[in-house]
N, C-alpha and C positions, 0 to 999 in steps of 0.2 A: 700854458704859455710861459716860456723861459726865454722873453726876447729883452731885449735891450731898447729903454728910450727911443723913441723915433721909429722902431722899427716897421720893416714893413709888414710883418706878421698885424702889428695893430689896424693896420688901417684893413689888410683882409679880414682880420674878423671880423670889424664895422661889415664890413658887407654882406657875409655870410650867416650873422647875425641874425639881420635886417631880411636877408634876403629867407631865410626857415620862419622870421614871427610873418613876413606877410602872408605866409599859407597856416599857419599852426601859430594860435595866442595861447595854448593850454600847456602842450608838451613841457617836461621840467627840463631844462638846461642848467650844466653846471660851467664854471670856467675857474679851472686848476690854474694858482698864476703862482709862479717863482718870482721872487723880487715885484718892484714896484709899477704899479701898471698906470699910465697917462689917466689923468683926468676925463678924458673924451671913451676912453674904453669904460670906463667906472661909470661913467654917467649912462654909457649907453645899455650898459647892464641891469643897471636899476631902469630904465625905462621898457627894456623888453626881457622883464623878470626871471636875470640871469640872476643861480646862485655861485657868488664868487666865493672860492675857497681860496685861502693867502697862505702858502706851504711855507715862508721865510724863500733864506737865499736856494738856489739851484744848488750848486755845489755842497752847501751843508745837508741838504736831503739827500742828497747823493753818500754822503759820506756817511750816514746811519746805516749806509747798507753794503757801501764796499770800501776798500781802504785806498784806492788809488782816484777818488772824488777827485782831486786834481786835473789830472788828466779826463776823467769820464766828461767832465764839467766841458769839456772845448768843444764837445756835441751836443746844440741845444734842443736833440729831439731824444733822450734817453728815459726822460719822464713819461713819453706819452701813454703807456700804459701800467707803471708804477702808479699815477693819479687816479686810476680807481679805484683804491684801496680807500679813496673819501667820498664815494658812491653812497648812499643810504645804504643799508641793508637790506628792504624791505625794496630795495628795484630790482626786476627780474633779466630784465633786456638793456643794454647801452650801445648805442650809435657811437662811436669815437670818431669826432671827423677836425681832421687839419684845419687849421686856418684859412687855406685857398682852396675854399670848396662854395657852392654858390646853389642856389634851390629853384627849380622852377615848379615845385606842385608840392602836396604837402607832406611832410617829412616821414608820418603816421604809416604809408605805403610802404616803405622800407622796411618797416613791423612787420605789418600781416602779408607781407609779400614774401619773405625769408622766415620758414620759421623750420625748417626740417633739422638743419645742422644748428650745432655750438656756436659755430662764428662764420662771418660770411665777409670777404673783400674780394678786390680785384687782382686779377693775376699779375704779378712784375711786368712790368715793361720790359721786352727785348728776349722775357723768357721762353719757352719754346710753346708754354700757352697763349702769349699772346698774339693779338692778330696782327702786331708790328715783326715782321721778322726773326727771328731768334738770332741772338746777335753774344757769342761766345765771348769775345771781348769786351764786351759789357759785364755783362754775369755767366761767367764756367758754369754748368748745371751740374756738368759731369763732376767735376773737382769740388763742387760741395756734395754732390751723392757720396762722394768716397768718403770726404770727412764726416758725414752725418753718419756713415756706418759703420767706419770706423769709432766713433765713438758710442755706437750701440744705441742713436737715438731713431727714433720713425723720423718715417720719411712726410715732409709737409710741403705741400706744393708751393714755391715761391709766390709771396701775393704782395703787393703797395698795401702798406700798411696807414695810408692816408683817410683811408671810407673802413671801418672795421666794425660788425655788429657782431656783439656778441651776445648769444642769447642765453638762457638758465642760468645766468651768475656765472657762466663758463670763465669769467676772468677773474674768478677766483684761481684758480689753478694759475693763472700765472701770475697773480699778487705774492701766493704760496710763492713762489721761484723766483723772487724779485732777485735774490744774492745771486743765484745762478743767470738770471738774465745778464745782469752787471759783469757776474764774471767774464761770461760768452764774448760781452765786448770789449773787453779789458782783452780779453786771448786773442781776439781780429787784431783789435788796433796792433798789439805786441807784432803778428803776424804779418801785417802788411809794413812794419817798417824793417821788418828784418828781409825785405826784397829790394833790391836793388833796382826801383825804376824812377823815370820823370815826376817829379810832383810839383801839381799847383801853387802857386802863392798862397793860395789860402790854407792847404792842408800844413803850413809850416810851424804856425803856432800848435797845432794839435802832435807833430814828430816831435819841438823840444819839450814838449811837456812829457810825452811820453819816455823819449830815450832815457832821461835822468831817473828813471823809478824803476826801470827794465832790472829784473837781476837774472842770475842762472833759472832758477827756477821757472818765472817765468820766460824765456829763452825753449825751457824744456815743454813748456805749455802750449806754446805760441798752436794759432790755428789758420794756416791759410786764409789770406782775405777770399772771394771769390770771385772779384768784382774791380772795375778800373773804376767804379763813383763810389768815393771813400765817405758819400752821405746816404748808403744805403745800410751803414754798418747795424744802427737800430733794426731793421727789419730784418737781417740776416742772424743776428744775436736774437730776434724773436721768433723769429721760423727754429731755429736748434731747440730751443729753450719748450714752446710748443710740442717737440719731439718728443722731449720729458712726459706727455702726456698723450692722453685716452682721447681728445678731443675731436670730433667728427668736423669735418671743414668743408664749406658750400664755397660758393663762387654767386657776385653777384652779375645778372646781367649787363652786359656793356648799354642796351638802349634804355633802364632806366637807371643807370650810376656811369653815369662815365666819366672818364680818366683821360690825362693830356691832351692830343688835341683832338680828340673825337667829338669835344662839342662843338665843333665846324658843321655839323653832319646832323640837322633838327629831325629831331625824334617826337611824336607825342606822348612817348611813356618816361621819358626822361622826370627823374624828381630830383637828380641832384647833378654837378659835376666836380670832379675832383682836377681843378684844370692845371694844377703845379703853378708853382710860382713866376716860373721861366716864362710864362705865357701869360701874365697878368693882364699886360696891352692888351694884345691882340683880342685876349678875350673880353676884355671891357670897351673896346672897338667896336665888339659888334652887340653885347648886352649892356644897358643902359645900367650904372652905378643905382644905389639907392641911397 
């Protein structure tokens, strides 16, 4: 968690929390925080025997491992899988799941349900695996296959990198690569400000950080964005970076993990949902808070 006071990351993990100890009092839970976390999240961790790990500031863990921490620093999801590296050793399997992800059976199913491949999530949204449309203006597939082979890495199915298990310590290999993951999004970001299109209000703070650090070199690096939602950049710097590697990659079923708004749709084998944040409401609407 790299949120800021008030955020509303804290009040989803209260829920997501709450909602994995009402089926599962045993399974160990960690919670990776950058900077300083509310009262109400700390207390609720010691009561459902969260271990918190305190990494200091976001940006200065960042900067141990690339030199443009400044700018990496305006995307507060670049950590999510650099934080295993304070995993125990002696754990063989890790669930990595977002903050707006919510349980309805017990979380132990996702274990012994997925054990064949390395790592297991759900397919991107809009890509041409999923069962929403494929949607090129969203995420090019094509224009990342070129780049991925142009730069000589394998090819890794687009996945939401929000529900992500990894099993046999496979995330070691990507601990190993932490520089090169940093890199990969230092090269996007570079990439997509040297295009000339519309940009959001919000993405404005993340172009002047970046323009001022840009030199030739980087210029010469730059890597196509592939994508018009400039917050998929972590999972696309993680899918290249995965490339780098030997790792076998499963898929998990949409009826028991599902993703955006498929939890409209009651399933009985559902154990979790990964509902995005955009859909907080709606989805607390119809499932009661805890």
């Amino acid at each position: 968690m790299a949120a800021r006071q008030n955020s509303y990351c804290h009040a989803q993990w209260l829920q997501s929390i709450r909602s994995l100890r009402k089926y599962n009092q045993w399974i160990s839970v960690h919670l990776m925080s950058y900077g300083d976390l509310p009262p109400i999240v700390v207390d609720e961790a010691a009561r459902c025997s969260v271990k918190v790990h305190r990494l200091g500031s976001y940006e200065a863990y960042l900067a141990q491992v690339h030199k443009r921490a400044t700018a990496l620093a305006k995307y507060p999801t670049l950590h999510k899988f650099l934080s295993l590296s304070h995993i125990p050793d002696e754990v063989k399997h890790v669930l990595y799941l977002d903050c707006d992800t919510f349980f309805f059976a017990d979380v132990a199913e996702v274990f012994t349900r997925y054990t064949q491949y390395e790592f297991y999530a759900r397919e991107e949204v809009r890509s041409r695996r999923s069962q929403i449309s494929y949607d090129s203006s969203y995420f090019d597939e094509d224009s990342f296959a070129r780049t991925v082979a142009a730069l000589g890495l394998s090819s890794i199915g687009p996945f939401n990198s929000g529900v992500v298990l990894w099993n046999s310590q496979s995330w070691a290999c990507v601990n190993s690569l932490r520089h090169q993951f940093l890199d990969y999004c230092w090269r996007l970001m570079v990439g997509r400000q040297l295009v000339d299109i519309p940009r959001p209000d919000y993405e404005m703070p993340i172009r002047r950080a970046v323009l001022p650090l840009m030199d030739f070199a980087d210029w010469e690096r730059a890597i196509p964005f592939p994508s018009s939602n400039p917050w998929i950049l972590e999972e696309v710097a993680l899918w290249m970076t995965l490339g780098r590697t030997s790792l076998r990659q499963g898929y998990f079923d949409s009826e028991s993990v599902s993703q955006s708004g498929e939890w409209a749709s009651p399933t009985p084998r559902r154990v979790l949902s990964h509902y995005f944040g955009a859909q907080e409401i709606p989805f607390f609407s119809q499932f009661s808070r805890i």
